[in-house]
N, C-alpha and C positions, 0 to 999 in steps of 0.2 A: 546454434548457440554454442558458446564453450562449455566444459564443461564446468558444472558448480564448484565454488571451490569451496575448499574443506581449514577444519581449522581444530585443536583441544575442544576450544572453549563452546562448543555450541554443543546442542543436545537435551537429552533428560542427563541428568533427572530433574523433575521443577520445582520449584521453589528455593530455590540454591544462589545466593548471591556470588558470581563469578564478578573477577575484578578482571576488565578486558584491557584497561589502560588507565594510568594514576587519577583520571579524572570520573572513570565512565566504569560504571557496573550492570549488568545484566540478570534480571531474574526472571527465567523460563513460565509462565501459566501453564497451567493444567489442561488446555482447550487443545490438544492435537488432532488432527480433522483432516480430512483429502484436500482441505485449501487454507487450514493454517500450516501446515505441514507437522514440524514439535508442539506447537502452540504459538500464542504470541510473545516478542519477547520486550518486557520493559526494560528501559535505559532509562538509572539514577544518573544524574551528574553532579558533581561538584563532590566536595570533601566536607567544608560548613553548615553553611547551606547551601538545598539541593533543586535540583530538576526532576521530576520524576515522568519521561516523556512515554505515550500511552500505556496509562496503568492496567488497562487488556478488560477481559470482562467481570462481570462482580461475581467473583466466587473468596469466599470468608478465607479458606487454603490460599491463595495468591493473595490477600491484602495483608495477613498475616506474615507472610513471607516478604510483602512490599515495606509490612512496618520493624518487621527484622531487620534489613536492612538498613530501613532510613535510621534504629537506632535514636531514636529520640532528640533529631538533627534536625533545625529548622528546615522546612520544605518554602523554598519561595515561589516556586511555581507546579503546577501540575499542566504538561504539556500534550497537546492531542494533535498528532496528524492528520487524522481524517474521522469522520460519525461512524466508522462502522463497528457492530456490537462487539468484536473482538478484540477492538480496542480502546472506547473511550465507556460503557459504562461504567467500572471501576471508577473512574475520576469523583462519581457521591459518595461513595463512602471515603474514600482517602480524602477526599474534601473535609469531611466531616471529622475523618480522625485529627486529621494535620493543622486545622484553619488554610492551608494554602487556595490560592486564588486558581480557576481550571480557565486557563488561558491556550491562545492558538488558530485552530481550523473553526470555522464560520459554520453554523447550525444552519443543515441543510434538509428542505423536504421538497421533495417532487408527485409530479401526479404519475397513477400508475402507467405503466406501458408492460402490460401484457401481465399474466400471474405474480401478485405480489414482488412487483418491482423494486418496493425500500425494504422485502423482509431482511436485508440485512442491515438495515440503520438502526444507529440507534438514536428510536425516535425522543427521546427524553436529556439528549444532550444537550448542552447549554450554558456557555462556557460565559464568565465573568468578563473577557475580554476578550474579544481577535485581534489578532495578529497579521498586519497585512505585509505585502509581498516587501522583504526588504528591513522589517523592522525587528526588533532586536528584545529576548527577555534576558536579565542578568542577575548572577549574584555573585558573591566572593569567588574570583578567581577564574569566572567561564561566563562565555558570551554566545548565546545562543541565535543566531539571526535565523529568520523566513525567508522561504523558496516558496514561492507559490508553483507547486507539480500537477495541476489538474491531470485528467482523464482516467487514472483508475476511480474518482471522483474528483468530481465536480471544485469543492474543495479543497484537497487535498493538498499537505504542506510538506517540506521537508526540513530539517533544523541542519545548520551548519555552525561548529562546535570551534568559535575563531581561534583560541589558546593550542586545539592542536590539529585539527586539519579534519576533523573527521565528520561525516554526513551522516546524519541519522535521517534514513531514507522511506521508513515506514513500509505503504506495501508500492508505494512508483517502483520502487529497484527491489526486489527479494535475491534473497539468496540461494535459492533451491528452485522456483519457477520464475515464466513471467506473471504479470499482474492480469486479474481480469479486468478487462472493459466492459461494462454491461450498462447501456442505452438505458434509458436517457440520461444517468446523472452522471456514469461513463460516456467517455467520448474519446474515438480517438485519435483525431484530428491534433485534439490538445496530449491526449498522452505522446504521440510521436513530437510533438515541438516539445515539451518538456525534458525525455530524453535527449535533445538536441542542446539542450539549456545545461545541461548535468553534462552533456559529454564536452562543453565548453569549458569548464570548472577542472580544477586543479586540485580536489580532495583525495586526500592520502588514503581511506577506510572508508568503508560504509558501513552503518549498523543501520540492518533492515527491520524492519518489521517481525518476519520471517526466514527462517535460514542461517547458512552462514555469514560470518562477513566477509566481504568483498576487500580487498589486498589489492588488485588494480580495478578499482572502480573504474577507469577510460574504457580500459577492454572489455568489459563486461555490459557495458553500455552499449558498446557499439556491437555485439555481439544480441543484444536485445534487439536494436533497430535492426540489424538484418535479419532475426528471424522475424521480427515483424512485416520485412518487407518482403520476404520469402513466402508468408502468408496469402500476401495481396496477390501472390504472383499467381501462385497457386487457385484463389477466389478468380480470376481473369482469364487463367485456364480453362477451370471448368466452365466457366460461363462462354466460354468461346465455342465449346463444345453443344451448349442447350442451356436453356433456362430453367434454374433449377430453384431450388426451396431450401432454406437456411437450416433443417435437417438434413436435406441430404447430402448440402455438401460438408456439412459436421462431420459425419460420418466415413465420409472420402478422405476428409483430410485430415481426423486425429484416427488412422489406422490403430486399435489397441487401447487407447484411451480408457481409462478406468468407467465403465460409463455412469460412477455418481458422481463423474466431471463432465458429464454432455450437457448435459443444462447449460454450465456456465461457459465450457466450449463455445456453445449455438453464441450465446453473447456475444462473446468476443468476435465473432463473425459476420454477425451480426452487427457491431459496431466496424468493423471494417465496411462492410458494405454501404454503409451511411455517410463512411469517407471517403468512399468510392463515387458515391452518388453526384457528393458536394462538388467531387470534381469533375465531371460527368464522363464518365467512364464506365458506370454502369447504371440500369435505373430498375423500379421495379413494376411490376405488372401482376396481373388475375387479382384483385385483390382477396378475392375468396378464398387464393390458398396463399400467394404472399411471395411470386416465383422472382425470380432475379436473375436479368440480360446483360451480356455487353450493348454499350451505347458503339 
């Protein structure tokens, strides 16, 4: 991958309204974590009234800080890129403060696959309207349309900001890592065609989720698909070698890895291997311990 790029404006301290361009403002949450990295960050839009796209998780210090900003400014929408808790519980209470409508990403639940598979949903989302792939929320002066980005979830949207070019990209594109994949409601079958969708597109900035922003959004794109396919290469490797168990090739191939990121590592490798499957290149065997061949 290249390296992350860097920029002022990202950072602590949180709860700080940064103005990142005339239309779009930034305010950091308080959740920094080994996989939000500072936290998450919300994107206000507009100047009259506003956008307020993932209001992050519900803590009283960031909704405080969201209604400092918004300043007393009609809210016409409250936007969500995807269910998960570190960024759309926030949307009840700022619901509740603003009257605004919690529009977007489609309320998603799935059956478990392995330890607590939706602990990170947020199971109580429930937005007034979704947003399908292609269609558009608006107020004075900014036009926000949907990307439907599956595979970091299932759901998973992205907004494209038509007045000036910029992608508010949630967690499909971050700006500090990639995204995790994690089976079943990850998949990444669909995460790699969506980066393919993104790196078709002509947007000038990305405002992720997470991270810096992204300055040439192409290159950073395609710098994700090839580490991801650098990945596979690597899962085909070892698999050439013996049949192995989604531990331990975790372990081979994130050398150093912090390991309160091995769990979600295993995932993501886990969802390769399912993409692997699909296209039968590799399959799996013992079921008792769960090992994985080349075909």
């Amino acid at each position: 991958m290249p390296a992350p790029p860097t920029g002022p404006d990202i950072g602590p301290p949180t709860g700080r309204a940064i103005q990142l361009e005339p239309l779009v403002v930034r305010v950091l949450a308080p959740n920094p974590s080994p996989f939000t990295h500072t936290g998450t960050q919300t994107h206000i839009v507009g100047t009259r009234d506003l956008a307020v796209i993932d209001p992050g998780p519900d803590d009283p210090d960031h909704l405080a800080a969201l209604l400092r900003a918004i300043d007393g400014r009609p809210v016409a929408a409250i936007v969500v890129t995807h269910h998960h808790r570190d960024h759309s519980p926030a949307t009840r209470p700022l619901a509740a403060a603003t009257g605004a409508p919690i529009v977007g990403a489609a309320p998603v639940h799935v059956t478990d696959d392995g330890p607590r598979a939706d602990a990170a949903f947020d199971l109580d989302y429930a937005p007034s309207r979704v947003i399908p792939d292609g269609e558009t929320v608006a107020g004075e002066g900014w036009t926000l349309r949907a990307l439907a980005t599956p595979g970091h979830t299932s759901n998973h949207l992205a907004f494209a900001l038509a007045e000036t070019g910029a992608l508010f990209s949630g967690d499909h594109v971050m700006g500090w890592s990639t995204s995790v994949v994690s089976p079943p409601d990850g998949n990444m079958t669909d995460y790699m065609r969506s980066l393919e969708l993104l790196l078709a597109r002509e947007d000038r900035v990305y405002y992720p989720g997470h991270g810096e922003r992204i300055d040439n959004p192409r290159r950073w794109v395609r710098g994700l698909l090839g580490h991801r396919k650098q990945r596979e290469g690597q899962i085909l490797r070892l698999l050439g070698e013996a049949s192995l168990d989604v531990p331990t090739m975790t372990r081979r191939m994130y050398v150093g890895l912090d390991a309160r990121l091995l769990p979600a590592a295993e995932r993501s490798v886990l969802a390769h291997l399912l993409d692997l499957r699909d296209r039968n290149m590799v399959a799996n065997e013992r079921p008792e311990v769960v090992t994985w061949r080349r075909v």
